[in-house]
Phi, psi and omega in degrees: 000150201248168193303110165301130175307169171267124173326117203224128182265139182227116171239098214240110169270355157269127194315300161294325174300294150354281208269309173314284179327338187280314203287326191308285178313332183272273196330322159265040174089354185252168183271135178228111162289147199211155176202144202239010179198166183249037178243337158301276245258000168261021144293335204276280216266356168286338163244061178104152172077358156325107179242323190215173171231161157208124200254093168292170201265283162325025184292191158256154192055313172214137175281167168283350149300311175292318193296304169300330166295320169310298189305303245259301170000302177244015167156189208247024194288115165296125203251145213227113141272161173261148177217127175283349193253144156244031175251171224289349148330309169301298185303320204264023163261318135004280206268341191288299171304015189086009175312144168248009199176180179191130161247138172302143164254155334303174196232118173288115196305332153319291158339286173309320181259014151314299221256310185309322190279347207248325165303303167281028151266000196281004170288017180218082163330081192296137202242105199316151167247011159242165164320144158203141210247102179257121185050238186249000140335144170187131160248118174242119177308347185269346176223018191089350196236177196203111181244182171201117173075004168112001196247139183275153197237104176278147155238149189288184174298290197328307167325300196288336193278317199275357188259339201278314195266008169265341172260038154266336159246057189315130175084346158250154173310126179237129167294150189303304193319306180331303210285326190282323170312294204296321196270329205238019184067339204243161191245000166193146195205148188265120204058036179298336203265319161338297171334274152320259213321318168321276170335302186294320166313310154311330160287337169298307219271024178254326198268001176057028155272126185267133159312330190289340182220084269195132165248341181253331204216094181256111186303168174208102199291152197074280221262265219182205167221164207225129154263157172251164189251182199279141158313000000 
């Protein structure tokens, strides 16, 4: 018996817009539920069967902010937003609400299903393969979970895939290109390198890391980031 495709919210108020992303997204194998608002489309995924959302930002009756975060709430279904703005305010506000991704508008449609595929394949986490401990920091690979002082710390998939491929090397340096193979799948991507910086800037603030002074997550200008070990 072959695989059911995966289940796709396409929540778009533009009429055209709409009806392209729908045809785009069917012709690459996925099932598209469509909604034109953002009270439609979290009736759509509460009831079920959601494998991805793609969220213009801008909806009506609930933005696509609100709307994600609500997804992010109750589980870990990966969520694409759409945007008309690419500056970098808009986007980490994004990625703040539980965004695992983003596209700029106008878009190239390859692109987008290019990015709808690389999300529902992200379920085969890369994973550190032992405990691994920075201070009161602790990653553990068998479950996934990340506490600091005994408290758990949630994270989206992304967070987790981008924290995961970094306690993989503890004490190296990881290039943004590493962390974008590891965490987004993909070995190039138009504004990858944002990209990541973004992701991390959300992953300090989920770990209460200050950059300037960092106990966990460290730039290393020019090269990448490091988780760091303990002295």
């Amino acid at each position: 018996m072959s695989a059911q495709p995966p289940v796709v919210l396409v929540a778009e108020d533009e009429p055209q817009m709409a009806v392209i992303l729908a045809y785009l997204l069917e012709t690459e194998g996925f099932t598209v539920r469509t909604a034109r608002d953002g009270a439609q489309a979290r009736a759509v995924f509460d009831a079920g069967g959601v494998d991805l959302a793609i969220l213009d930002i801008g909806l009506p009756r609930e933005d696509g902010l609100s709307l994600c975060r609500h997804i992010r709430a109750v589980g870990d279904t990966p969520v694409l937003l759409l945007t008309a703005r690419a500056e970098s305010a808009e986007v980490i506000e994004g990625l703040e609400s539980g965004a695992d991704d983003y596209v700029t508008k106008p878009f190239h449609p390859r692109e987008l299903a290019l990015r709808a595929h690389a999300l529902i394949r992200r379920r085969g986490t890369p994973r550190p393969r032992r405990l691994v401990r920075v201070d009161d920091l602790v990653i553990d690979p068998a479950s996934a979970k990340v506490t600091i002082s005994g408290q758990e710390v949630r994270l989206t998939p992304t967070e987790w895939r981008l924290l995961a491929a970094l306690a993989e090397r503890p004490g190296e340096v990881v290039s943004w290109r590493r962390l974008l193979e590891q965490a987004w799948e993909v070995a190039e991507w138009s504004g990858g390198r944002e990209l990541v910086k973004a992701a991390v800037y959300r992953l300090r603030l989920r770990l209460g890391d200050d950059p300037a002074e960092p106990r966990f997550v460290e730039t290393v200008r020019g090269a990448g980031y490091r988780l760091r070990l303990a002295p």
